[in-house]
GUDRENNU-838113 format. One record per residue (C-alpha): residue in three letters; x, z negated, y. Coordinates in steps of 0.25 Angstrom, whole numbers, plus 5000, padded with zeros to 4 digits. Layout:
<sites>
{res = ala; x = X; z = Z; y = Y}
...
</sites>
This chain:
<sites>
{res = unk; x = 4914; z = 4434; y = 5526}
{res = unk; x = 4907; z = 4445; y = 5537}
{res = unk; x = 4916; z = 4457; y = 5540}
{res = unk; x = 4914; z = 4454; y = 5558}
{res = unk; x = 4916; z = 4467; y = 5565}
{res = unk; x = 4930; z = 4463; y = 5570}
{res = unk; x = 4935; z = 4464; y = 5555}
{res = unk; x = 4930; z = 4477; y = 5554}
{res = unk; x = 4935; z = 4482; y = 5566}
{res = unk; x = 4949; z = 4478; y = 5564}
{res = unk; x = 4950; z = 4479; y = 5550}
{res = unk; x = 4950; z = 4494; y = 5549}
{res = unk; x = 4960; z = 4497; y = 5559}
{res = unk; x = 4969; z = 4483; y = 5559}
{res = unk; x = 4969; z = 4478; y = 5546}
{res = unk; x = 4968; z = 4493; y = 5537}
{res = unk; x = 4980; z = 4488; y = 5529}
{res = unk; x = 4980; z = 4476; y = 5518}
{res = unk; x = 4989; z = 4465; y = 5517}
{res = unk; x = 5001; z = 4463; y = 5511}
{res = unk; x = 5005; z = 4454; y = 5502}
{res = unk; x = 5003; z = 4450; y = 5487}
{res = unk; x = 4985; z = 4451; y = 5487}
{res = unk; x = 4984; z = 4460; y = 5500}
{res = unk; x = 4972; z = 4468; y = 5496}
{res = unk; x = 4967; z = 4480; y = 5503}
{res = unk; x = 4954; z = 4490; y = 5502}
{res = unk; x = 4948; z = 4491; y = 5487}
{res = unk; x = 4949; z = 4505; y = 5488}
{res = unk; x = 4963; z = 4512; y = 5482}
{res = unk; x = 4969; z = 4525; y = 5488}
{res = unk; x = 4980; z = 4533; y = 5485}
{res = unk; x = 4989; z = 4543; y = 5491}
{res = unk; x = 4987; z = 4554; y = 5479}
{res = unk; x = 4977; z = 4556; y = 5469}
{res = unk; x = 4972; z = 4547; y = 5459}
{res = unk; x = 4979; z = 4546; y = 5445}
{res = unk; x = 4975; z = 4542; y = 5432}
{res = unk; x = 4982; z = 4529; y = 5427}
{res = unk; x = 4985; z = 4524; y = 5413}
{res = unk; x = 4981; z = 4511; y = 5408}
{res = unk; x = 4993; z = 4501; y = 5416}
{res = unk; x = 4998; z = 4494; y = 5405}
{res = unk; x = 5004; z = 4506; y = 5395}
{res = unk; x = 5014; z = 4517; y = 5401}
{res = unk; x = 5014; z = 4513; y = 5413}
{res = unk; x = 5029; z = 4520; y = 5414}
{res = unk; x = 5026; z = 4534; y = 5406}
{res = unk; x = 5011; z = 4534; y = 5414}
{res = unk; x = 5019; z = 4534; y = 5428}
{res = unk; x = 5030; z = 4542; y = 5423}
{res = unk; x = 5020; z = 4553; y = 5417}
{res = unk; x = 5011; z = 4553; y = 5429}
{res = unk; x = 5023; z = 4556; y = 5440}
{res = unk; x = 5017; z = 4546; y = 5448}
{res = unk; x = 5016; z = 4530; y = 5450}
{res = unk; x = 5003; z = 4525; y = 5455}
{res = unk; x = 5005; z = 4514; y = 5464}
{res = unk; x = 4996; z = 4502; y = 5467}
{res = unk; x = 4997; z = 4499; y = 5483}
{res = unk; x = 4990; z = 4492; y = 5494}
{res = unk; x = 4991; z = 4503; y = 5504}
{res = unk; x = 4987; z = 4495; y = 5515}
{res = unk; x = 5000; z = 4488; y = 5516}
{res = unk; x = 5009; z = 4490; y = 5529}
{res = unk; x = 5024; z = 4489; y = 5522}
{res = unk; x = 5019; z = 4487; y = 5508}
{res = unk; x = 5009; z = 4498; y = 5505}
{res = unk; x = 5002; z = 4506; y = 5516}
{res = unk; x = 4996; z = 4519; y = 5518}
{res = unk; x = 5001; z = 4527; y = 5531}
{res = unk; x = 4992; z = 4535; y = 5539}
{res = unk; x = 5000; z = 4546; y = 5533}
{res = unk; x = 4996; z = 4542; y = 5520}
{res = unk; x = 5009; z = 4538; y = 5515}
{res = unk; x = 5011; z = 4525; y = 5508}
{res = unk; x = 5023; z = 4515; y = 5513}
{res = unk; x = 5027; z = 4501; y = 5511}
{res = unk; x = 5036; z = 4490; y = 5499}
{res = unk; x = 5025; z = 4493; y = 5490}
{res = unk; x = 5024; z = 4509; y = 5492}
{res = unk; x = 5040; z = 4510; y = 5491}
{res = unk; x = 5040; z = 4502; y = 5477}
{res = unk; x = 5031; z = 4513; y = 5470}
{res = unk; x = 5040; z = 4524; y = 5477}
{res = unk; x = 5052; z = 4518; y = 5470}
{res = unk; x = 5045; z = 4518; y = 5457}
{res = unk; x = 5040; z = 4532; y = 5458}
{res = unk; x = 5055; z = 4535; y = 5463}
{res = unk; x = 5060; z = 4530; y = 5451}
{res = unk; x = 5049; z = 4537; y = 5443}
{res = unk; x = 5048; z = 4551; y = 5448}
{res = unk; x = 5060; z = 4552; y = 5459}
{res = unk; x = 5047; z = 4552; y = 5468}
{res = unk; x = 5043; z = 4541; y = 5475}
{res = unk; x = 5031; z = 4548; y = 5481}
{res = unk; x = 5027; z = 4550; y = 5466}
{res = unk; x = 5017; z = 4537; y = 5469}
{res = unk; x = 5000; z = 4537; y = 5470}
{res = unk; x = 4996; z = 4524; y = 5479}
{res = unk; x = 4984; z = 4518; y = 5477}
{res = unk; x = 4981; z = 4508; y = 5486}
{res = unk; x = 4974; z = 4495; y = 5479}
{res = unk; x = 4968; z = 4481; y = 5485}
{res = unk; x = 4971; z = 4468; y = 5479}
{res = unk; x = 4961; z = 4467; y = 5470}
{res = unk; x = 4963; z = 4483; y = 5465}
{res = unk; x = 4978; z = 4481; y = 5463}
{res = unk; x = 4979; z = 4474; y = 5450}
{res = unk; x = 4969; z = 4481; y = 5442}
{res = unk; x = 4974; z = 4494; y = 5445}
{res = unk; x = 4987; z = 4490; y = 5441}
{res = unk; x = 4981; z = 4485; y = 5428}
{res = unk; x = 4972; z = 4497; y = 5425}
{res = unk; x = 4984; z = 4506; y = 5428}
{res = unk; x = 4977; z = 4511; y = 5441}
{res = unk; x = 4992; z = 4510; y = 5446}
{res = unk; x = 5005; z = 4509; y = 5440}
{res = unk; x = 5012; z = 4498; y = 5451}
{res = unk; x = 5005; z = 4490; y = 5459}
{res = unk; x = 5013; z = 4490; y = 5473}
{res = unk; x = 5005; z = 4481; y = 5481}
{res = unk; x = 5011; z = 4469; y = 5486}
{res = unk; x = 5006; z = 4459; y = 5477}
{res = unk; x = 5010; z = 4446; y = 5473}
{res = unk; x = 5019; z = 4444; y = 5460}
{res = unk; x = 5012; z = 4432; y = 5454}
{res = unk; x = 5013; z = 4425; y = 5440}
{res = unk; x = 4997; z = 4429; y = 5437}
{res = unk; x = 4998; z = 4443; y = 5441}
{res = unk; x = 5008; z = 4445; y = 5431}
{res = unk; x = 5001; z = 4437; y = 5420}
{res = unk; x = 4984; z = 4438; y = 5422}
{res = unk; x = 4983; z = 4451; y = 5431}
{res = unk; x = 4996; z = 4458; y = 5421}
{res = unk; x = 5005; z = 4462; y = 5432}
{res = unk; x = 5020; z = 4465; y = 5432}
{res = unk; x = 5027; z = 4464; y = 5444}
{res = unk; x = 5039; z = 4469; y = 5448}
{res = unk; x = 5050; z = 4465; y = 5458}
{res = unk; x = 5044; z = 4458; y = 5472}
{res = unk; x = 5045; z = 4469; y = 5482}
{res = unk; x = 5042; z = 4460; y = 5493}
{res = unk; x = 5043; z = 4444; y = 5495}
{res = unk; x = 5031; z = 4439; y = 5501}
{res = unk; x = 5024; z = 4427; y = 5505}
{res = unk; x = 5009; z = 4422; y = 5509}
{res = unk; x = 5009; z = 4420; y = 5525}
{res = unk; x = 5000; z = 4417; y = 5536}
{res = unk; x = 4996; z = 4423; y = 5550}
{res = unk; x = 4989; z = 4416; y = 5561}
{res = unk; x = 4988; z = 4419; y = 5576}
{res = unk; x = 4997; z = 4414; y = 5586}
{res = unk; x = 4988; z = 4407; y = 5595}
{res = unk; x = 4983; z = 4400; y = 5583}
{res = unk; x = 4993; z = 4390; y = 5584}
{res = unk; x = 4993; z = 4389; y = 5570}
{res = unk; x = 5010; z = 4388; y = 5564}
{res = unk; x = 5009; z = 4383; y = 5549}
{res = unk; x = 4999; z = 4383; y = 5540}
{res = unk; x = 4996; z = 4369; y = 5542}
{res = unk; x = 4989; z = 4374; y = 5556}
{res = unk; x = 4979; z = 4382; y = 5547}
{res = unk; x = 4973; z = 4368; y = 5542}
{res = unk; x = 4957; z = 4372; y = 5543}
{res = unk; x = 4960; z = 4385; y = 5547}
{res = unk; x = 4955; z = 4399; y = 5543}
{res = unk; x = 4963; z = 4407; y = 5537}
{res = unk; x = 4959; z = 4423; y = 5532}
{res = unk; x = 4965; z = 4425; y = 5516}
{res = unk; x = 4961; z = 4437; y = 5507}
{res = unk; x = 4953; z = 4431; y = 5496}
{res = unk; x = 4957; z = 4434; y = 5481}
{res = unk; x = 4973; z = 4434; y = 5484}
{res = unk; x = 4986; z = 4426; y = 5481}
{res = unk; x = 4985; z = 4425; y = 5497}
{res = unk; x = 4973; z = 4415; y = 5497}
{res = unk; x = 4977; z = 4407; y = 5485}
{res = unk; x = 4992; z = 4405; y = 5491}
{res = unk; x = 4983; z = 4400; y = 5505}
{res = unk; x = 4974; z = 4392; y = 5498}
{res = unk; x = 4985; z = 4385; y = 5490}
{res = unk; x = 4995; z = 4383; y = 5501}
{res = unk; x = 4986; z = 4377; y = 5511}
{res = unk; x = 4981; z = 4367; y = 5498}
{res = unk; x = 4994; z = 4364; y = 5495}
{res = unk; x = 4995; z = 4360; y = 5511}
{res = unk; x = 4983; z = 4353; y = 5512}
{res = unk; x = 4977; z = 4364; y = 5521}
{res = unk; x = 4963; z = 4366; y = 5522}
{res = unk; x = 4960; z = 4381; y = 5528}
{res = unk; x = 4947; z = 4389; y = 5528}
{res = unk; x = 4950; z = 4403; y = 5521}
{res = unk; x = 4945; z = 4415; y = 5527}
{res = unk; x = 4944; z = 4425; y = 5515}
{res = unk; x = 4943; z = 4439; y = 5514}
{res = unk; x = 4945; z = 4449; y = 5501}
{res = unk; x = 4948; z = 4461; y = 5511}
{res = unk; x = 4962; z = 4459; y = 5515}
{res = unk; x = 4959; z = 4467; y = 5527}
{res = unk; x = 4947; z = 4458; y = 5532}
{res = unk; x = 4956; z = 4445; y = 5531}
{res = unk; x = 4965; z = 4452; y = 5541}
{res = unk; x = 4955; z = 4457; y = 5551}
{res = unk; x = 4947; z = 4442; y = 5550}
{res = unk; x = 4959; z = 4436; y = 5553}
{res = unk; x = 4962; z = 4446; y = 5564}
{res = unk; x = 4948; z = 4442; y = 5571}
{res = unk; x = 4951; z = 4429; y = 5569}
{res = unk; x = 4941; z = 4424; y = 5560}
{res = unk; x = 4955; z = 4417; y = 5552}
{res = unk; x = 4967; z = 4407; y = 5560}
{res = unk; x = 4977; z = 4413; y = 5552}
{res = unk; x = 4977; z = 4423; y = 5539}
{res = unk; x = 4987; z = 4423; y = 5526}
{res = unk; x = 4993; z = 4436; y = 5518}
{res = unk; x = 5008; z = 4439; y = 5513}
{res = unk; x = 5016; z = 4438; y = 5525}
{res = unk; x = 5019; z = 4453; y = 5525}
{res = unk; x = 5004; z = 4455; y = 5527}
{res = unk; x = 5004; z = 4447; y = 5538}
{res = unk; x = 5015; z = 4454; y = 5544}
{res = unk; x = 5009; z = 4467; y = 5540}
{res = unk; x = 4995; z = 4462; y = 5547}
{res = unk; x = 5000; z = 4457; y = 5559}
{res = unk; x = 5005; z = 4470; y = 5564}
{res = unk; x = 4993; z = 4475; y = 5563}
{res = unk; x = 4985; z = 4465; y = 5572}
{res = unk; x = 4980; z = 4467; y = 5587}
{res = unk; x = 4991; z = 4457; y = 5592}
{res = unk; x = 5000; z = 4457; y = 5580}
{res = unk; x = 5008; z = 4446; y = 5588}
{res = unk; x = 4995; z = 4435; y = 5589}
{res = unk; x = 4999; z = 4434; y = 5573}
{res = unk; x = 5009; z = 4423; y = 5566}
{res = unk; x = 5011; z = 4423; y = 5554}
{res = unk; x = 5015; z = 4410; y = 5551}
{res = unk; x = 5031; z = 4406; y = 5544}
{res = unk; x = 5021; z = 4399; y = 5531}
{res = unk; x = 5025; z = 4408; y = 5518}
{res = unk; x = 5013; z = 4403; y = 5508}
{res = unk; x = 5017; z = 4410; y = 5496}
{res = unk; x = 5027; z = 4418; y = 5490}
{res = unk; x = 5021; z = 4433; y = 5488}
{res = unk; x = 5030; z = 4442; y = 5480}
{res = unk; x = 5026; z = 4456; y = 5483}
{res = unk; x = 5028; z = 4464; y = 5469}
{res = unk; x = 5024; z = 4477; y = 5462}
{res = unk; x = 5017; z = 4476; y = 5451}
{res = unk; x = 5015; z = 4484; y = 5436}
{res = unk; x = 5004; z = 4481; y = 5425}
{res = unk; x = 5010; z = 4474; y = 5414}
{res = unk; x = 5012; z = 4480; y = 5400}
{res = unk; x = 5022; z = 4493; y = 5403}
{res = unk; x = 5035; z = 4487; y = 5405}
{res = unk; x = 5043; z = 4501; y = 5409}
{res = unk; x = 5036; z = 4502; y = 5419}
{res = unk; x = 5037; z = 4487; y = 5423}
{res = unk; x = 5050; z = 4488; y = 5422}
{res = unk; x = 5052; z = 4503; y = 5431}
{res = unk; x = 5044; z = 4496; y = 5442}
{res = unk; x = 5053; z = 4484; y = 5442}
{res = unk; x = 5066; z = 4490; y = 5443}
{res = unk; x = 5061; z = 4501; y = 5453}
{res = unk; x = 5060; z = 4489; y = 5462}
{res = unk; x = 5072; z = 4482; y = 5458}
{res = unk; x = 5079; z = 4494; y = 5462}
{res = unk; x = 5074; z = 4494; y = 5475}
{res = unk; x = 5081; z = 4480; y = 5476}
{res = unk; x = 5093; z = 4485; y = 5470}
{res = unk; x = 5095; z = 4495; y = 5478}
{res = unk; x = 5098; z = 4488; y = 5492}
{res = unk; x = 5105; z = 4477; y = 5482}
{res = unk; x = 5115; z = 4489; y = 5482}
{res = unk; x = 5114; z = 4493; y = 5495}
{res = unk; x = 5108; z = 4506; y = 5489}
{res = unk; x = 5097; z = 4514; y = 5499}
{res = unk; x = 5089; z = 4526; y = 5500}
{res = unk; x = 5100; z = 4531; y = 5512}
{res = unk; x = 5114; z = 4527; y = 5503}
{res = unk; x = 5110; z = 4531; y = 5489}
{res = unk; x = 5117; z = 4542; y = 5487}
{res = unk; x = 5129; z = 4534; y = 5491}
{res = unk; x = 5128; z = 4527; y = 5476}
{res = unk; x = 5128; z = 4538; y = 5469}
{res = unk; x = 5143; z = 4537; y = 5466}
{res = unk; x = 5143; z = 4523; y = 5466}
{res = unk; x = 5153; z = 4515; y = 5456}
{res = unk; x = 5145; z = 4503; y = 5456}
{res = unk; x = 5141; z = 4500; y = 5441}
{res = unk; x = 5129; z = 4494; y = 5446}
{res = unk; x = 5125; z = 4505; y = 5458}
{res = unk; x = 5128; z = 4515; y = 5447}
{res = unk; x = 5118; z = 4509; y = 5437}
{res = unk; x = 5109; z = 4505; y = 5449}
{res = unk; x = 5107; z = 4520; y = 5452}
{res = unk; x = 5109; z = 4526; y = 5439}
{res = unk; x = 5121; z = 4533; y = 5439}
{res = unk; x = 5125; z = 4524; y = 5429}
{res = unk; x = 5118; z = 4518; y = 5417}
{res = unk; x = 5101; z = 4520; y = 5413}
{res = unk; x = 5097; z = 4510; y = 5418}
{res = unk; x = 5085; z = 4519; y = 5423}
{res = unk; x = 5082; z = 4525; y = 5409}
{res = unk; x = 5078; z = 4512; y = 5404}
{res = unk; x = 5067; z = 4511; y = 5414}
{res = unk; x = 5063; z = 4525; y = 5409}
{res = unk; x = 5069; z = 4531; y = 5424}
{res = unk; x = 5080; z = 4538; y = 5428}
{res = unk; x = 5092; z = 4531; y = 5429}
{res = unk; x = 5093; z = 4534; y = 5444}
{res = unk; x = 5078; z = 4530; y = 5446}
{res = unk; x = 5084; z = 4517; y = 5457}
{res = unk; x = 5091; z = 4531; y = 5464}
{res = unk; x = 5078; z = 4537; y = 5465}
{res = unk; x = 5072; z = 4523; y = 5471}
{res = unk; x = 5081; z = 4521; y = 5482}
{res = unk; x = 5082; z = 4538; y = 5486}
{res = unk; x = 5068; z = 4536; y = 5487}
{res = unk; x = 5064; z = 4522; y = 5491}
{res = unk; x = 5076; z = 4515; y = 5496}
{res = unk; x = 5080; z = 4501; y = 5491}
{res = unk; x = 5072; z = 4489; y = 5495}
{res = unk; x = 5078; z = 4487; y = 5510}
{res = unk; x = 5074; z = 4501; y = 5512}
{res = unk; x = 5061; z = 4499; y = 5506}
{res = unk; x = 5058; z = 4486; y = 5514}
{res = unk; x = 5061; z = 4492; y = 5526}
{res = unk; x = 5055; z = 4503; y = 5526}
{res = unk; x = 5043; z = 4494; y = 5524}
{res = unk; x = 5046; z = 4481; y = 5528}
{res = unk; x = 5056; z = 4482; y = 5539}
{res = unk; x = 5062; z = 4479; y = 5552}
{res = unk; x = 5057; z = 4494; y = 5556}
{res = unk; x = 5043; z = 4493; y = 5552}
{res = unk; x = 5033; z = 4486; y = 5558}
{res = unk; x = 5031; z = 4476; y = 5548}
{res = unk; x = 5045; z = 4472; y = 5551}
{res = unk; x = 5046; z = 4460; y = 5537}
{res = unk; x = 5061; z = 4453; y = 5537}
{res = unk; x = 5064; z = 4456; y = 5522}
{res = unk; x = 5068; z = 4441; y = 5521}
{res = unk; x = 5065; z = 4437; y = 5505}
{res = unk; x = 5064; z = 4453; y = 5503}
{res = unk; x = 5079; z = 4453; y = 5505}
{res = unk; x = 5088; z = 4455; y = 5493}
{res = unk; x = 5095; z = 4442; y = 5487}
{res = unk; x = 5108; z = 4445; y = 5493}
{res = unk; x = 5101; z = 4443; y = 5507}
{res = unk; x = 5093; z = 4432; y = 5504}
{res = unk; x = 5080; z = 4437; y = 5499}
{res = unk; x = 5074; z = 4438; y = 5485}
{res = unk; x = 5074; z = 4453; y = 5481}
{res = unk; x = 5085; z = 4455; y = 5470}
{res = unk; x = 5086; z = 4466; y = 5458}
{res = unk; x = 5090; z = 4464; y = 5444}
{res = unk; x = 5103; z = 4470; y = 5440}
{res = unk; x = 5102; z = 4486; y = 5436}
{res = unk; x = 5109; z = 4485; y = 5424}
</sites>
């Protein structure tokens, strides 16, 4: 479909950023923040390679308000950013011991598998066949998401029964379109896809209104909609149309390092299970509590087995908080993003984010 001159107007200067969610893609081209390193092969040594190196390489989107995102001072923030922190915290005692290099949805999975990066960080979508056909291995959801859809106010449309013959912009190539696609089957719903390989065109056609409503994870809407003219002329409607686990990723075949990138995110979970933050650490130093002890490693080596230090969680949270801290940072009531953790609350309140024992 033509590019009108609207789309490239806007694109540049509204929608620079890619979406969110699990198949957001952005730009082909991949950057970094520091020079380029050679990789080894993914599948063998992953661990001793990192380890050897002094630095993780991190596969990112870059262009993701609260996820992954590139500052104008050339700083990376965001969920994604702060997981490879922790896991170069938990390495080196560094958590700026990290290369970034920005990937689009198509890059993501290959470079991973070529060992281009070590982990990929990119909010994608834990599913059954990326585990099995593409070879990926996920650990812990960072984020629970799921597949929305945005409209304009003076549309009058409420549900997605009201887009019944409607168009609706969708990023071609993605879990994104087929979840659409089987939803309004499943419903009985005939629509008239608008799609787009170029995440960033499917946003700025829908901003000139060439689509009635457009669909992404619900964080990307979020994320989108505060960057339109009249942010307020937007609804995303209450539909969830699929369930989007947001998880870092590992190629298959080194289980050291599988199993290092894992609990380098349970411990984030763990630590607010404790009540432990980046403020109040040094209070547990002394701690009696077999289980803080262990958790911190003042006590056991529990860390060793993971070929870290034992006080590698201690390194986390000095560096990088705990998972409220985390989510907040990015997430938050003080950002503009401003999310309600809802399910991204621990078990004890009611959501789904819960750590195995350290034992």
């Amino acid at each position: 479909m033509r590019k009108s001159a609207l789309i490239l107007a806007i694109a540049p200067l509204i929608f620079a950023i890619s979406a969110c969610g699990g198949d957001s893609g952005n730009a082909n081209n991949s950057t970094t923040n520091t020079t380029s390193t050679q990789t080894a092969p993914a599948i063998k040594n992953r661990w001793d390679t990192v380890k050897n190196r002094g630095q993780l390489i991190c596969g990112v989107s870059g262009e993701v308000p609260g996820f992954s995102f590139v500052g104008t001072d050339g700083k990376y923030s965001g969920i994604d950013v702060d997981v490879c922190r922790a896991v170069a915290a938990a390495l080196f005692d560094n958590p700026d011991a990290v290369e970034y290099r920005n990937l689009s949805a198509k890059e993501r999975f290959t470079a991973l598998q070529t060992g281009e990066v070590d982990i990929l960080s990119r909010n994608t979508t834990w599913t059954l066949s990326r585990t099995t056909s593409v070879g990926l291995e996920f650990a812990p959801v960072v984020f629970y998401d799921g597949q929305a859809l945005m409209v304009r106010k003076t549309s009058g449309i409420k549900s997605l029964a009201d887009l019944k013959d409607k168009a609706i912009c969708v990023q071609t190539g993605t879990t994104t379109e087929q979840n659409l696609a089987d939803q309004m089957r499943k419903r009985g719903i005939t629509y008239k896809p608008v799609v787009f390989e170029d995440v960033n065109v499917t946003f700025a056609t829908y901003a000139e209104g060439r689509c009635d409503g457009i669909t992404a994870d619900r964080s990307a809407l979020v994320a989108r909609r505060s960057l339109l003219p009249k942010p307020e002329d937007n609804l995303i409607l209450d539909e969830v149309i699929s369930s989007e686990p947001l998880a870092p990723a590992v190629a298959k075949g080194d289980t050291k390092w599988a199993d290092t990138v894992k609990w380098v995110v349970y411990s984030l979970v763990k630590a607010e299970e404790l009540g432990i933050n980046s403020q109040n650490l040094g209070q547990f130093a002394t701690s009696n509590d077999p289980d803080i002890k262990r958790f911190l490693g003042t006590e056991g080596n529990l860390g060793e087995s993971l070929g870290l230090t034992n006080d590698f969680t201690a390194r986390i949270i000095k560096h990088v908080g705990n998972y409220s801290e985390v989510y907040d940072r990015n997430l938050g009531p003080k950002t503009k993003l401003n999310l309600a953790r809802g399910q991204n609350q621990l078990w004890s309140k009611n959501g789904l984010l819960y750590s195995p024992p350290f034992r």
